[in-house]
Backbone as a chain_set.jsonl record, in Angstrom:
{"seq": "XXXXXXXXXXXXXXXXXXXXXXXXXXXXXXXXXXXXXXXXXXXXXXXXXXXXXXXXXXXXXXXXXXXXXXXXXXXXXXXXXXXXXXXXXXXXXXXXXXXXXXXXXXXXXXXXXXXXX", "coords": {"N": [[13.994, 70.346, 7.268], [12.695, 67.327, 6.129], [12.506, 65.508, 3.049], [9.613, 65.172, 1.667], [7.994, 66.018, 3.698], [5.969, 68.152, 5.426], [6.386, 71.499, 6.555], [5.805, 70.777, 9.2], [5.967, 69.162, 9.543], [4.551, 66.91, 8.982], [3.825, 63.915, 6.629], [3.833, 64.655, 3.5], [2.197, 64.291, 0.252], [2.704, 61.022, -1.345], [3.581, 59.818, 0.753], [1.727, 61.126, 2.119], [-1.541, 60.255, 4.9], [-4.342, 58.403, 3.682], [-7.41, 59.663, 3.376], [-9.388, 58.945, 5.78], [-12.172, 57.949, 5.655], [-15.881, 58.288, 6.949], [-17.374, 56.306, 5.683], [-16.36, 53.029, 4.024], [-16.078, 51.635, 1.469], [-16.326, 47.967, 0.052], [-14.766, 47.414, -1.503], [-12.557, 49.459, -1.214], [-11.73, 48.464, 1.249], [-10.912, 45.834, 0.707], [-9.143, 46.484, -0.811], [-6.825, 47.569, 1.079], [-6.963, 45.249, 2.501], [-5.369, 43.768, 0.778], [-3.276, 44.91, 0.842], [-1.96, 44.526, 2.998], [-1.581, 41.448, 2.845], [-0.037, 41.519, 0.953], [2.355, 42.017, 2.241], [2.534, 44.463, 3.652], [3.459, 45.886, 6.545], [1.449, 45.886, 9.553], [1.074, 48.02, 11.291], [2.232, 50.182, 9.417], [0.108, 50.296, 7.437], [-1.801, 50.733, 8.936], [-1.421, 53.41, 10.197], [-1.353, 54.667, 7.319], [-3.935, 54.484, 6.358], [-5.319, 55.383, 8.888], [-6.579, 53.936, 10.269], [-7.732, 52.072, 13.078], [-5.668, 49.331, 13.985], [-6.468, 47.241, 14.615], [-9.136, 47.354, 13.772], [-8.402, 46.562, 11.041], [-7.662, 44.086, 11.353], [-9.613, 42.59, 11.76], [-10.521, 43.596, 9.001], [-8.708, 41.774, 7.369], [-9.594, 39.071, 8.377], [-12.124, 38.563, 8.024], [-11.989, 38.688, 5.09], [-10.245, 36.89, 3.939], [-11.841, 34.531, 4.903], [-14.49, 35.038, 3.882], [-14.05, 36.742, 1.547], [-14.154, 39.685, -0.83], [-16.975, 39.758, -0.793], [-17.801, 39.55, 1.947], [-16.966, 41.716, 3.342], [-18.742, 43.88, 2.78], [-20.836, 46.092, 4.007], [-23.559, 46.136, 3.305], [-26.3, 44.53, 2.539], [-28.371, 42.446, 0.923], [-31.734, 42.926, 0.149], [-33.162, 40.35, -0.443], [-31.564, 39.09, 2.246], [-31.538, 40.53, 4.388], [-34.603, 40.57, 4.776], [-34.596, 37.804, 5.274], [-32.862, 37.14, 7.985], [-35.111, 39.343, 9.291], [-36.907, 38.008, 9.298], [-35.704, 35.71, 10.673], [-35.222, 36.613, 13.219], [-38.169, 36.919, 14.135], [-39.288, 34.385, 14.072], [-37.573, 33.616, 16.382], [-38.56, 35.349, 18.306], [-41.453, 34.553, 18.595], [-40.78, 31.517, 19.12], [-39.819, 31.841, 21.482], [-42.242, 33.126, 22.826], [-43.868, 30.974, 23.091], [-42.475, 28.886, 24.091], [-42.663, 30.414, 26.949], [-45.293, 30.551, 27.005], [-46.029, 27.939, 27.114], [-44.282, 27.076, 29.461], [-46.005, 28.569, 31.457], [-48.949, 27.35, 31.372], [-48.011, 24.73, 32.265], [-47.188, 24.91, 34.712], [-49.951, 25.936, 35.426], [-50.938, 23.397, 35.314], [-51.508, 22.451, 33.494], [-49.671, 20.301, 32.076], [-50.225, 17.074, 31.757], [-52.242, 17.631, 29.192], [-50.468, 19.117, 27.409], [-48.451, 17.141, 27.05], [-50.124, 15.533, 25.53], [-50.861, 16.607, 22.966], [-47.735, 16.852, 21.944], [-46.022, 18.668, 22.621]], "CA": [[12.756, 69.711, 6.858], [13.074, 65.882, 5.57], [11.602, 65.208, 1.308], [8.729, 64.557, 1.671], [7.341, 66.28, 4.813], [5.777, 69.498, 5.592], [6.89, 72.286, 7.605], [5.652, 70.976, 10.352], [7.273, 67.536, 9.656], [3.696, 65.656, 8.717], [4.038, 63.672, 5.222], [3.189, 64.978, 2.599], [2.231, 63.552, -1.326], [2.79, 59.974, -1.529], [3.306, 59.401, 2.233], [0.468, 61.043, 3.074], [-2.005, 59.413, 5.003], [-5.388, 58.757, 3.218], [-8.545, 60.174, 3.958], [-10.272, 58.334, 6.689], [-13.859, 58.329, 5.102], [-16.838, 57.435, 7.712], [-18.107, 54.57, 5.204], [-15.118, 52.383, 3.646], [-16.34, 50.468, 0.523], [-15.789, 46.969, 0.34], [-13.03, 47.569, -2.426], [-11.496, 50.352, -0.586], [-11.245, 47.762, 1.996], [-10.167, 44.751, -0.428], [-7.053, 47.228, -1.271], [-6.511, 47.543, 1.796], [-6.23, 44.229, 3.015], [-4.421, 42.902, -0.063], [-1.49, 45.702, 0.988], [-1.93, 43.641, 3.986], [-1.276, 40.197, 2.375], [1.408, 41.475, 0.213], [3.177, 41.821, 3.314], [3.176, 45.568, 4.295], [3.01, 45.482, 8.252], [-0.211, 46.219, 10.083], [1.236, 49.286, 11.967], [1.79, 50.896, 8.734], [-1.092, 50.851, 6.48], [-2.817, 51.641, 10.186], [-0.8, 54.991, 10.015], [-1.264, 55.439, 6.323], [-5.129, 54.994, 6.405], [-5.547, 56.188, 10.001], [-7.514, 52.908, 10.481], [-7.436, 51.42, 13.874], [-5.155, 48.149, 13.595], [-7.414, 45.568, 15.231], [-10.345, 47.235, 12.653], [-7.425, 45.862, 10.205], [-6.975, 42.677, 11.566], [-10.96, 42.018, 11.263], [-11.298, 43.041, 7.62], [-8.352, 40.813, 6.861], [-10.005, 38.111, 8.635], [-13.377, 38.733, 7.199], [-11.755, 39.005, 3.697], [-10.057, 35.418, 3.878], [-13.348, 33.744, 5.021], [-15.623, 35.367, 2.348], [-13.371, 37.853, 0.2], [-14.624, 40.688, -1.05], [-18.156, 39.866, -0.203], [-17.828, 39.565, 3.476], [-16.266, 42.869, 3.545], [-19.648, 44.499, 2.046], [-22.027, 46.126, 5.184], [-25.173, 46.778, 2.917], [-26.888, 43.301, 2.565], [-29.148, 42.362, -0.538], [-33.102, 43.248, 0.727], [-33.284, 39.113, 0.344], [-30.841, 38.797, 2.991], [-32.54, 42.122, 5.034], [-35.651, 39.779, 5.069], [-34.139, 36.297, 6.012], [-32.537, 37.637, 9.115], [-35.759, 39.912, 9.994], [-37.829, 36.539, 9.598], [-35.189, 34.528, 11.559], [-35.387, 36.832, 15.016], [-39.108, 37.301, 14.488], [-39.739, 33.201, 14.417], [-36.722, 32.97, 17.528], [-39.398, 35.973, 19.35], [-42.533, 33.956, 18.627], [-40.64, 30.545, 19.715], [-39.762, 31.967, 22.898], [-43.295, 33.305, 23.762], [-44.56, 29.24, 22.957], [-41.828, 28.198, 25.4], [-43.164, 30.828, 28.035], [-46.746, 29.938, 27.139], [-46.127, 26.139, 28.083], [-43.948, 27.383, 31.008], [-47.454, 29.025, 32.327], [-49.56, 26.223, 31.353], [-47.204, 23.511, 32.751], [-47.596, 26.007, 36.196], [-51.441, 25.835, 35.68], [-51.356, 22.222, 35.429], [-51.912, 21.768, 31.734], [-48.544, 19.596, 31.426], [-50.648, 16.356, 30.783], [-52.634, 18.012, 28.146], [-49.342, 19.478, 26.676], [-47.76, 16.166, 26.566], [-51.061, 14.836, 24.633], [-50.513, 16.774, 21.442], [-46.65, 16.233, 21.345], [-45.382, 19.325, 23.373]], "C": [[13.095, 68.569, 5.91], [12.134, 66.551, 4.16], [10.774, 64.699, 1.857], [7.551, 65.119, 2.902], [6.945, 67.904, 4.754], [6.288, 70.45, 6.529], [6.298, 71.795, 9.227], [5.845, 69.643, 10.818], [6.031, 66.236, 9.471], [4.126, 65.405, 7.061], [3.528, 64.052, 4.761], [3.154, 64.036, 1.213], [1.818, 61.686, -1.29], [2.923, 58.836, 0.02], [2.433, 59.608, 3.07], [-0.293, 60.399, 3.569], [-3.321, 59.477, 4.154], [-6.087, 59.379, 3.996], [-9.312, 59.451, 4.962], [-11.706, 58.432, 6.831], [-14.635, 58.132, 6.6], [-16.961, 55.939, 7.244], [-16.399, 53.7, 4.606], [-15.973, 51.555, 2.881], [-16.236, 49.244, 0.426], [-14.45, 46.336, -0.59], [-12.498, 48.328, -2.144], [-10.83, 48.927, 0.631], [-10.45, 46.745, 1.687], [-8.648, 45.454, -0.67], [-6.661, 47.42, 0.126], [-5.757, 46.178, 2.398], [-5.334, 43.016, 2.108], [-3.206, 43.828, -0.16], [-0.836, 44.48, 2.085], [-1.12, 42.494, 3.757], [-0.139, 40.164, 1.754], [2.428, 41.668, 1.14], [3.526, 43.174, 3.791], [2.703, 45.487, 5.642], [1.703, 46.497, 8.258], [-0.153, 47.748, 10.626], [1.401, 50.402, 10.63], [0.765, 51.346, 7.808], [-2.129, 50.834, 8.002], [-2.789, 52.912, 9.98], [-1.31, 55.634, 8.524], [-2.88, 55.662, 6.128], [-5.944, 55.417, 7.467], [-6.795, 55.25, 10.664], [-7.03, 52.195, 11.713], [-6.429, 49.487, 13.472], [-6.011, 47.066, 13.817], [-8.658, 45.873, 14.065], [-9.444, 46.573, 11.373], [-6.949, 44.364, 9.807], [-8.585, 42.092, 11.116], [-10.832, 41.686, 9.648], [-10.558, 42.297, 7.337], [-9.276, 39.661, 7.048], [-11.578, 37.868, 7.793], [-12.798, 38.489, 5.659], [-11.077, 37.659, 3.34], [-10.854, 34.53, 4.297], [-13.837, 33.971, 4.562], [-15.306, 36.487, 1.336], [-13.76, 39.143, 0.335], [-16.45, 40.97, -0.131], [-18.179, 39.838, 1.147], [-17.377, 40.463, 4.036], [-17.481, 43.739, 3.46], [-20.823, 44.643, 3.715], [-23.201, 46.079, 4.738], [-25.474, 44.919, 2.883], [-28.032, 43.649, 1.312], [-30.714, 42.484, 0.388], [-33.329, 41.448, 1.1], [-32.765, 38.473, 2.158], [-31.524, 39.442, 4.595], [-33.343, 41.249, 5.881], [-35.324, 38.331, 5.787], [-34.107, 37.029, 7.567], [-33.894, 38.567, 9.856], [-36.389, 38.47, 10.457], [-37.09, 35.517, 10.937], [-35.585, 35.009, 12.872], [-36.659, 37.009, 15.133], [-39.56, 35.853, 14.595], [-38.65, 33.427, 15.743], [-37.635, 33.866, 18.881], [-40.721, 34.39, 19.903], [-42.362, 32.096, 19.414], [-40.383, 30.573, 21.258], [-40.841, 32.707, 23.886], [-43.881, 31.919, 23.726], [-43.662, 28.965, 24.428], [-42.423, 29.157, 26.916], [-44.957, 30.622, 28.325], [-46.56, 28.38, 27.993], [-45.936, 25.697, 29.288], [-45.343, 27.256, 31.874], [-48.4, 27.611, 32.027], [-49.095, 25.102, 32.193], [-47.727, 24.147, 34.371], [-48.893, 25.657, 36.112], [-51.986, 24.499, 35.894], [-52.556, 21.518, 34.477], [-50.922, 20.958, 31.411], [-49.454, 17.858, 30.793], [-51.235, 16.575, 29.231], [-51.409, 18.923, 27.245], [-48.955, 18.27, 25.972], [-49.018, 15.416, 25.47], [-51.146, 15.053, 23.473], [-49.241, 17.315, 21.756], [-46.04, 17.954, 21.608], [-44.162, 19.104, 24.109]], "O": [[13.767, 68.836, 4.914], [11.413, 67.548, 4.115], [11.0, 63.739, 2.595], [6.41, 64.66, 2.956], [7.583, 68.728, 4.099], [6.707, 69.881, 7.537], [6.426, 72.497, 10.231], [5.885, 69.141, 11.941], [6.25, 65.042, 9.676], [4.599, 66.282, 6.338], [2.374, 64.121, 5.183], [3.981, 63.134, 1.079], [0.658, 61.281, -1.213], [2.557, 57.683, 0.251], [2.137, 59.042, 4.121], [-0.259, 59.346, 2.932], [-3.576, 60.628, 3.8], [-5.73, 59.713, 5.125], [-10.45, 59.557, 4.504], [-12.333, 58.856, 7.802], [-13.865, 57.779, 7.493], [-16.801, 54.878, 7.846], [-15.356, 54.142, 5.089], [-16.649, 50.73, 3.496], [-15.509, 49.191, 1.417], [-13.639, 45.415, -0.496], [-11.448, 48.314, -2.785], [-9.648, 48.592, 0.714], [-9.359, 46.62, 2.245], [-7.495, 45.023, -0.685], [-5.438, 47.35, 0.003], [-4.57, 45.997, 2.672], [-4.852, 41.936, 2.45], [-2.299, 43.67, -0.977], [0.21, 43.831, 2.063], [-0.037, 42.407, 4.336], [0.681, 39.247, 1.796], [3.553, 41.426, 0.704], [4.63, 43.311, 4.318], [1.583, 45.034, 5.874], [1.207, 47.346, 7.517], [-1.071, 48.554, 10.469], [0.765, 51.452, 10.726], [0.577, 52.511, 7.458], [-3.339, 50.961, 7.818], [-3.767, 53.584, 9.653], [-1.625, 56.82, 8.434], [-3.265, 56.783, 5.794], [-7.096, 55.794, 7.255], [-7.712, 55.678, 11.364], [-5.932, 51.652, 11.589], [-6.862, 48.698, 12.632], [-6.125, 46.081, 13.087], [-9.158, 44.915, 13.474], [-10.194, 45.937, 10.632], [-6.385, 43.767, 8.891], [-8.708, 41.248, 10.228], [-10.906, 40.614, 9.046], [-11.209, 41.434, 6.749], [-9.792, 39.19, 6.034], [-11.846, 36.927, 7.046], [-13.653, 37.862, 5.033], [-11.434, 37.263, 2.231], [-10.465, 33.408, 3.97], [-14.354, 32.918, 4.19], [-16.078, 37.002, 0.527], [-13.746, 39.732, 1.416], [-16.898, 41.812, 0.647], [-19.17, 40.517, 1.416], [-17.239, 40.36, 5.255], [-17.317, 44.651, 4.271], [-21.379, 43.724, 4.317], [-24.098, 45.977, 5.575], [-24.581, 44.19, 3.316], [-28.412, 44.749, 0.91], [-30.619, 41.972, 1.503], [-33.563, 41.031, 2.234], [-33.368, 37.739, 2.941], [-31.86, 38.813, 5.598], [-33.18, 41.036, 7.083], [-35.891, 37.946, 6.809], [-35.113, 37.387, 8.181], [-33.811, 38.57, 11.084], [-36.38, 37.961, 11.578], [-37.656, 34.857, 11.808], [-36.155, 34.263, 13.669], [-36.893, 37.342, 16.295], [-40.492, 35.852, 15.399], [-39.509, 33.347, 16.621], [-37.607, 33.48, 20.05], [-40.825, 33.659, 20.888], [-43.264, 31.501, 20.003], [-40.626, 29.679, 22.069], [-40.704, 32.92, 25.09], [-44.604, 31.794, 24.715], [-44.137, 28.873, 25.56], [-42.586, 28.496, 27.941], [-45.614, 30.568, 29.365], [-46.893, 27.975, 29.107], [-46.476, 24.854, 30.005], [-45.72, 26.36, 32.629], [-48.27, 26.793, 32.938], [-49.96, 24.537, 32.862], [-48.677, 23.654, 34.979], [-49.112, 24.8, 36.969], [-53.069, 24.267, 36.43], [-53.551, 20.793, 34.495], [-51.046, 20.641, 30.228], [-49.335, 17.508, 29.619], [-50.852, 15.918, 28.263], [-51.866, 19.397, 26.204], [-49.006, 18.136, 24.749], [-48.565, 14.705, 24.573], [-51.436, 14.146, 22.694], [-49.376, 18.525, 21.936], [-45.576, 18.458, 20.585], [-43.713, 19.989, 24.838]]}, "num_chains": 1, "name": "protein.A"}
């Protein structure tokens, strides 16, 4: 049996791997991808936090385009709201465009083009 391993030859202590939460913080993740940066390879802090590599390669990428914050899933309620507002004007613009569709069909397109349709 190697130092460091258990009888059944998984690491133990300091080699163990972490815990593989569900959620991942956005400073669990930050330590993560600044093991990353300091140059430990991708295949091992995969192994040591049992974190898919390519989910690895994201948060780096995410984490050098907006840091810490771009790492963060919860969103501020402002933010919540922007984004509800944005797809509920991109609904309402695309029943106008199917309204005009039908109109244009009914042979309302002059009276479209008259107030600036």
């Amino acid at each position: 049996m190697a130092k460091g391993h258990d009888s059944a030859g998984a690491p133990t202590g300091a080699e163990a791997p972490t815990e593989n939460p569900e959620r991942w913080s956005a400073g669990r993740k930050t330590d993560v991808v600044l093991r990353l940066l300091k140059g430990e390879t991708i295949d091992a802090v995969s192994r040591d936090t049992q974190m898919p590599a390519h989910e690895l390669e994201e948060w780096r990428r995410v984490f050098l385009e907006s840091g810490t914050q771009g790492l963060k899933k919860r969103t501020d309620p402002e933010d919540r709201e922007l984004r509800r507002v944005q797809a509920k004007l991109g609904e309402v613009m695309m029943r106008l465009e199917l309204a005009e569709d039908l109109l244009e069909k009914k042979g309302y397109a002059a009276e479209l083009r008259k107030h600036g349709r």
